[in-house]
C-alpha atoms as one frame of an Amber mdcrd trajectory, in Angstrom:
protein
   0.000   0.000   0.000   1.650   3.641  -1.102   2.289   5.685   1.613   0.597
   9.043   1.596   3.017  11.991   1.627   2.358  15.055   3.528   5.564  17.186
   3.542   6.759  19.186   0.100  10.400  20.048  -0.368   8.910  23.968   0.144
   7.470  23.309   3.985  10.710  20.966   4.781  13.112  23.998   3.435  11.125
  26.609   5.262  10.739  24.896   8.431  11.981  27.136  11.172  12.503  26.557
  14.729  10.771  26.881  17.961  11.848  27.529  21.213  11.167  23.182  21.806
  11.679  20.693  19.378   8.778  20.023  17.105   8.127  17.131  14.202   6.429
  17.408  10.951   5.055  13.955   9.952   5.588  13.161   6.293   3.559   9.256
   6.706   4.567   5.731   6.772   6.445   6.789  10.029   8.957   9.201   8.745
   8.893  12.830  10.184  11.022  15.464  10.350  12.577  16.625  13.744  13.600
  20.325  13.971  15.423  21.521  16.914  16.080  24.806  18.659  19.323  24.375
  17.484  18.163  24.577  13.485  19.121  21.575  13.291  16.567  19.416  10.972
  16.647  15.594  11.558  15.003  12.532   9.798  13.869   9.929  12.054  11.495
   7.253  11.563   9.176   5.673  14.418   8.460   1.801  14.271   7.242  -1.231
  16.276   9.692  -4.292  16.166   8.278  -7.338  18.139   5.753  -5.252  20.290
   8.774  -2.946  21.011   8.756   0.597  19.681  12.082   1.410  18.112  13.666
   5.131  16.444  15.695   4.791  13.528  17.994   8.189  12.086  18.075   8.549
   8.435  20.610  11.927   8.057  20.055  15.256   8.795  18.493  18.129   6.092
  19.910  19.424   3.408  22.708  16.724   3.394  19.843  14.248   3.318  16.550
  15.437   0.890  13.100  14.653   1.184  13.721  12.594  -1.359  16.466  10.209
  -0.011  14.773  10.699   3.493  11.794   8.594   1.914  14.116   6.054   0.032
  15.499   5.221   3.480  11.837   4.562   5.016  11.040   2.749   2.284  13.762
   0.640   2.326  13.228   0.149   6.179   9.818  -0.445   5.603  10.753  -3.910
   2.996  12.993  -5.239   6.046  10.399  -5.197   8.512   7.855  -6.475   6.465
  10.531  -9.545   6.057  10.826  -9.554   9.836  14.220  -7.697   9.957  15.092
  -5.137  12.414  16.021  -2.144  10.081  18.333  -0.849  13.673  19.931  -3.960
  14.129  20.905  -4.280  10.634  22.131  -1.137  10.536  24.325  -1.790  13.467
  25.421  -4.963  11.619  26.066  -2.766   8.433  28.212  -0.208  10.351  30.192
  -3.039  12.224  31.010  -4.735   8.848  32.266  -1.734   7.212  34.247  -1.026
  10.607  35.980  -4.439  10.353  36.626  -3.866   6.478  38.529  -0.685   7.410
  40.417  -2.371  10.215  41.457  -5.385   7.732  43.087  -3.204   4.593  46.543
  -4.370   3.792  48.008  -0.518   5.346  46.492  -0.697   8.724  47.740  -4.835
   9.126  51.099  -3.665   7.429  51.128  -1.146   9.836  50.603  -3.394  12.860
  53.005  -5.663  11.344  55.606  -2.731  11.908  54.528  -2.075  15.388  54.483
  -5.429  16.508  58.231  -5.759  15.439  58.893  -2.958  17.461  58.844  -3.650
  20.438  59.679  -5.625  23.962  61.642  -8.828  22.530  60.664  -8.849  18.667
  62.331  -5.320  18.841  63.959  -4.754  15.209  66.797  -2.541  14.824  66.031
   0.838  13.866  67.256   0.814   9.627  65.624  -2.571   9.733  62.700  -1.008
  10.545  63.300   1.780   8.062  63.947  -0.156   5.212  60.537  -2.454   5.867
  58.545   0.531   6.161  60.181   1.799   2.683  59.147  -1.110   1.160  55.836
  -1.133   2.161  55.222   2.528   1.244  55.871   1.313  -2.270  52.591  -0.896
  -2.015  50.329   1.027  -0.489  49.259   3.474  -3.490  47.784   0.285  -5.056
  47.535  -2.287  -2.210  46.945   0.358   1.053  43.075   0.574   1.127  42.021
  -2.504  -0.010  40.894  -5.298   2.175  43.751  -7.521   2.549  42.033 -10.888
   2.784  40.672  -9.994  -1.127  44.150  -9.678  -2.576  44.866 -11.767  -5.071
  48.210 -12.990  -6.553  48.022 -10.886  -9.587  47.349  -7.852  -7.356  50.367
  -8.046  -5.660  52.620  -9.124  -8.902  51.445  -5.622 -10.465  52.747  -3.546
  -8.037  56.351  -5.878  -7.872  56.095  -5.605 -11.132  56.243  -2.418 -11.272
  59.145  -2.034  -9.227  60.899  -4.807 -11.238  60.881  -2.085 -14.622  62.478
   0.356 -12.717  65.458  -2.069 -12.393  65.071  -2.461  -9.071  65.204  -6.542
  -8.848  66.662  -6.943  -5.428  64.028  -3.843  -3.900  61.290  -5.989  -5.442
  62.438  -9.158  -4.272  62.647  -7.754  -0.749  59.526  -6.042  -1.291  57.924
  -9.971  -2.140  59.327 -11.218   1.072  57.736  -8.404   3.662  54.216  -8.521
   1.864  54.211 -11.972   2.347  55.461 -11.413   6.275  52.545  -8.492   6.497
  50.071 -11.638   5.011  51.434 -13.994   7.437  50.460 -12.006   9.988  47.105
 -11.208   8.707  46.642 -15.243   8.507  47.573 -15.607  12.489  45.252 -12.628
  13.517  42.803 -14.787  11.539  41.823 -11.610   8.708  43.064 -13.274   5.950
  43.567 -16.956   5.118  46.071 -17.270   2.267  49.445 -15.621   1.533  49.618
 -14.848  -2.436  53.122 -14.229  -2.058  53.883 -17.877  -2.003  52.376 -18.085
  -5.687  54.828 -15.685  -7.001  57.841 -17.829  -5.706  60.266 -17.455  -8.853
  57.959 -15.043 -10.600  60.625 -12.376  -9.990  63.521 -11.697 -12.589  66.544
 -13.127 -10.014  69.256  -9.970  -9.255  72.595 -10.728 -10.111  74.223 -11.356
  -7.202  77.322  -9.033  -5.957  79.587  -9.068  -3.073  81.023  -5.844  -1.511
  84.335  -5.009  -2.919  87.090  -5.794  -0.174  90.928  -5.697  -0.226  92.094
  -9.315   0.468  95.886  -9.209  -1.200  98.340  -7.992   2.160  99.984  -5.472
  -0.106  97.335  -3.619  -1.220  95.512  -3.938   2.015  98.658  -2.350   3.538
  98.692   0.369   1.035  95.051   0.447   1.749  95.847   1.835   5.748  98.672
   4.016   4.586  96.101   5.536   2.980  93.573   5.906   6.078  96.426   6.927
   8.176  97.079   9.878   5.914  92.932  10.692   5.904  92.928  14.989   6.108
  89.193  15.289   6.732  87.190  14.970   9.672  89.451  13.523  13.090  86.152
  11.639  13.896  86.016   9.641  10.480  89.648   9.048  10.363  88.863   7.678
  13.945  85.807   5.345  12.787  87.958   4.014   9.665  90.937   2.966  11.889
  88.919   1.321  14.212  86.675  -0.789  11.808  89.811  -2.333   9.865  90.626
  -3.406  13.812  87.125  -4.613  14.940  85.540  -5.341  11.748  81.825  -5.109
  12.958  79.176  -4.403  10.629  79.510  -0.223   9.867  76.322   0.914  11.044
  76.929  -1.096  14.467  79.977   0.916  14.727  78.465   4.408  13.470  75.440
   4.022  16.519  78.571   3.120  18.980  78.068   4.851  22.568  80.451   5.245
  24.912  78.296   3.601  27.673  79.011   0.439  25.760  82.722   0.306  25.848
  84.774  -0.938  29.250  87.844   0.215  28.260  89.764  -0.996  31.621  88.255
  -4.504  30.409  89.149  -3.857  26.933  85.280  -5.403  25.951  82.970  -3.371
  23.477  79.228  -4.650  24.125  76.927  -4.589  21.255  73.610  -4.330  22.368
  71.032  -6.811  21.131  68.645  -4.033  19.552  71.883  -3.172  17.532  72.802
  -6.022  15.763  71.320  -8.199  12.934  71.098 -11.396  14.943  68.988  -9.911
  17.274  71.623 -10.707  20.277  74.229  -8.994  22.344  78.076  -9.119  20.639
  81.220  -9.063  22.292  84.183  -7.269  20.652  87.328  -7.778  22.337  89.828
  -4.859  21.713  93.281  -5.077  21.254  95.727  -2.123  22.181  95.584  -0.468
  19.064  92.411  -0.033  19.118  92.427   1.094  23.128  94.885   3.431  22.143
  92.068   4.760  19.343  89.571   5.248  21.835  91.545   7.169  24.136  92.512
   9.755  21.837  88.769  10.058  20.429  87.574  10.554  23.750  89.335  13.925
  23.960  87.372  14.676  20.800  83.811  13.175  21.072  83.947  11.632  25.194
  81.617  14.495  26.420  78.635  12.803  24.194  76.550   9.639  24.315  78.042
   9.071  20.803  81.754   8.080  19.347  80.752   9.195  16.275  78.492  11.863
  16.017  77.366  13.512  12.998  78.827  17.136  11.951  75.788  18.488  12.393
  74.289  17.303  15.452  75.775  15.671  18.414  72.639  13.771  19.585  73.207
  11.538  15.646  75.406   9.143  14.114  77.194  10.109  11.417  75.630   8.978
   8.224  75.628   5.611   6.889  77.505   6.901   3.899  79.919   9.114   5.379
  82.968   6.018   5.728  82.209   4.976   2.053  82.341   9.083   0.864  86.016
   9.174   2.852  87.336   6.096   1.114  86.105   7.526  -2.018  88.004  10.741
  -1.275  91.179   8.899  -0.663  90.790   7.564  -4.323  89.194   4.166  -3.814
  86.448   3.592  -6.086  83.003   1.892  -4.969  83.988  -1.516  -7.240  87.475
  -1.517  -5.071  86.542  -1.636  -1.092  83.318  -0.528   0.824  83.108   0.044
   4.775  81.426  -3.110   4.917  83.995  -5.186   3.113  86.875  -5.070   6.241
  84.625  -7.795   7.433  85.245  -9.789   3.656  89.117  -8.855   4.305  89.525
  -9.736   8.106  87.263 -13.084   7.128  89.783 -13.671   4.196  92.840 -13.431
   5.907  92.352 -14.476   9.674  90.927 -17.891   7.866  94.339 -17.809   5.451
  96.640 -17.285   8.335  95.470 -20.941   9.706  95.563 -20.132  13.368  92.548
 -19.915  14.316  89.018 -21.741  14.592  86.725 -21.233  11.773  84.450 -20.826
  14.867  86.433 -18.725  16.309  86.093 -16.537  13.295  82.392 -16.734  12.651
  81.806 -15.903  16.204  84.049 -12.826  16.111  82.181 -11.957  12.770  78.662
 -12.223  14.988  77.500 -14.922  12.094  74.519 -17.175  12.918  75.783 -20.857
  12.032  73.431 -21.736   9.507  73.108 -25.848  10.859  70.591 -25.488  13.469
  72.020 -28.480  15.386  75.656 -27.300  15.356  73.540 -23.346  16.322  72.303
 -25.443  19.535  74.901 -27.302  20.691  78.233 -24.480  19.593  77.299 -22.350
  22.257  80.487 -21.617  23.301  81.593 -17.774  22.328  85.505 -19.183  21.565
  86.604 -15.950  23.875  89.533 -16.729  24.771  90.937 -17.441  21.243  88.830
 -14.290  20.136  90.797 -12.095  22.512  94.122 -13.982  21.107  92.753 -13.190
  17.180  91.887  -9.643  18.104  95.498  -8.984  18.929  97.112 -10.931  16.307
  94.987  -8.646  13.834  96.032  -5.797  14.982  99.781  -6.575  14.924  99.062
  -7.926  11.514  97.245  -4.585  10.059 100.630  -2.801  11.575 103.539  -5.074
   9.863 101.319  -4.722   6.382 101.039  -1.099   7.749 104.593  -0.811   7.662
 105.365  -3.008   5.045 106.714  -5.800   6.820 106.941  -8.924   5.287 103.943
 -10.879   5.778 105.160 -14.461   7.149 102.280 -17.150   7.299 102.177 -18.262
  10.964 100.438 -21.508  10.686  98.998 -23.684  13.607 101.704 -26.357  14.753
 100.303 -29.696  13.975
């Protein structure tokens, strides 16, 4: 049966307020509510079950005559098939809620938080780098529910990447949207990851290690060369010490003094710090006590042993070792920062005195056999401490240009 309209877009427009609120019936249970306040409100009275019930349908002008009467209408056909038109509402608005809270940016995004903090704490260019990458995804991937990605969604946008002639950025990028849809799939808002389909989809990068110096002449030619550094006393400083220590260069970079017990000769690495996820021990030989000592006059007031030129509170930048080697005329194809750790590798395992373990351990690599990981818990100290010292003296005979004498492990 129609309903019989009895408000006109003229009385609804000119309605005008009253010192209480007033309605103006339009039939079928729709009226208009004007306040004190201007304000003009649709609502529509109805009877669910015996129980009388008030359902909003927008406010005037945002919400016309019109569309005020599509909404009754369309309230009306639910009741008639003995649905609550405020309870499915509810429903509606909860279901849209839990759409938005499921798009591949806001689980990405509590991917990112998760990882950091208490013990899943990543370190902080880790967590840099991850949110890079997914910042790359989220103009086509961001708003859309995650548990309706496909496959060929996600291939576009590595594909995309990919034509740049970035293979290795979209490889990565592969591996942390399938870690963001692993996640998804253990907070139970998605139930495949489409990244597994695209295993080998991906043109492979060619793969290329960091230049290093590994022949003893050039290496020594190689310190001559830092010894004679003319820019800043704090780079010299960090370039010196990382052909001694050979840590990875942005764990030296971040280095506070708070973390070195110089009486003890022991650098601690904190956990948050370091790739593996777990505290390193550097021992430090003389040379590089004798290092320390003389930076502290420079940078020792500071939390830092390498600050940045242009503010104390940062590490120098993660390019700034590279840009001095550059300077002293080695090019990026003949040694990087991060290559003293291919030459002390090289040569400590050429020289034959020590423990591959001993080696890896002073390197802070993860064994990759989980059963020798469990059971080579050791941390080979002692001959660590020996190896530290025997590295140092080594550096200073190339240094020098002393003849470099193989001093192999008696039998």
């Amino acid at each position: 049966m129609a309903v019989r309209a009895l408000l006109t877009d003229t009385r609804v427009k000119n309605a005008k307020p009253r010192a209480r609120p007033y309605k103006m019936g339009d039939g079928g249970w729709l009226y208009l509510l004007v306040k004190p306040s201007r304000a003009k409100l649709w609502r529509m009275a109805y009877r669910f079950h015996g129980r009388e019930k008030l359902l909003a349908l927008g406010a005037y002008p945002e919400v016309s005559l019109k569309e005020a009467r599509e909404k009754r209408d369309d309230a009306r056909a639910k009741l008639r098939k003995d649905f609550d038109p405020g309870e499915v509402r509810k429903l509606e608005r909860l279901t849209r809620a839990n759409a938005a809270a499921t798009t591949f940016k806001v689980v990405a995004e509590e991917y990112l938080a998760r990882n950091n903090h208490g013990g899943r704490k990543r370190a902080e260019a880790t967590q840099f780098k991850n949110r890079w990458l997914l910042e790359q995804a989220y103009p086509d991937l961001g708003s859309r529910p995650i548990a309706s990605i496909s496959a060929a969604e996600v291939l576009a946008v590595l594909r995309k990447v990919e034509g740049r002639g970035r293979l290795e950025t979209a490889r990565r990028l592969r591996a942390i949207i399938g870690a963001v849809f692993r996640h998804a799939i253990a907070t139970v808002r998605a139930e495949v990851d489409p990244t597994v389909a695209l295993r080998g989809a991906l043109e492979a990068p060619e793969v290329t290690h960091r230049p290093a110096v590994t022949d003893p002449a050039a290496l020594g030619g190689l310190l001559r060369a830092i010894d004679g550094y003319t820019g800043q006393p704090v780079t010299a400083a960090a370039l010196r010490l990382l052909t001694l220590v050979f840590t990875r260069p942005g764990e030296l970079r971040q280095a506070r003094w708070s973390e070195f017990d110089l009486e003890q000769a022991i650098w601690r690495i904190p956990a948050k710090r370091t790739k593996m996820r777990r505290e390193h021990l550097v021992p430090l030989p003389s040379q590089a006590l004798a290092i320390l000592r003389d930076l502290k006059a420079i940078s020792g007031k500071g939390d830092l042993l390498f600050p940045s030129i242009r503010s104390a509170h940062r590490p120098m930048s993660d390019n700034t070792l590279n840009a001095a080697l550059r300077r002293l005329g080695y090019g990026k194809d003949e040694v990087t920062a991060h290559g003293f750790r291919a030459t002390a590798s090289t040569l400590l395992n050429e020289s034959g005195r020590f423990s591959v373990d001993a080696i890896e351990r002073a390197l802070a690599h993860q064994d990759p056999d989980p059963v020798r990981r469990a059971y080579a818990r050791g941390s080979f100290w002692k001959e660590r401490v020996e190896m530290a010292q025997w590295w140092a003296d080594h550096l200073d005979m190339l240094r020098f240009g002393g003849e470099v004498v193989p001093m192999l492990r008696p039998s």
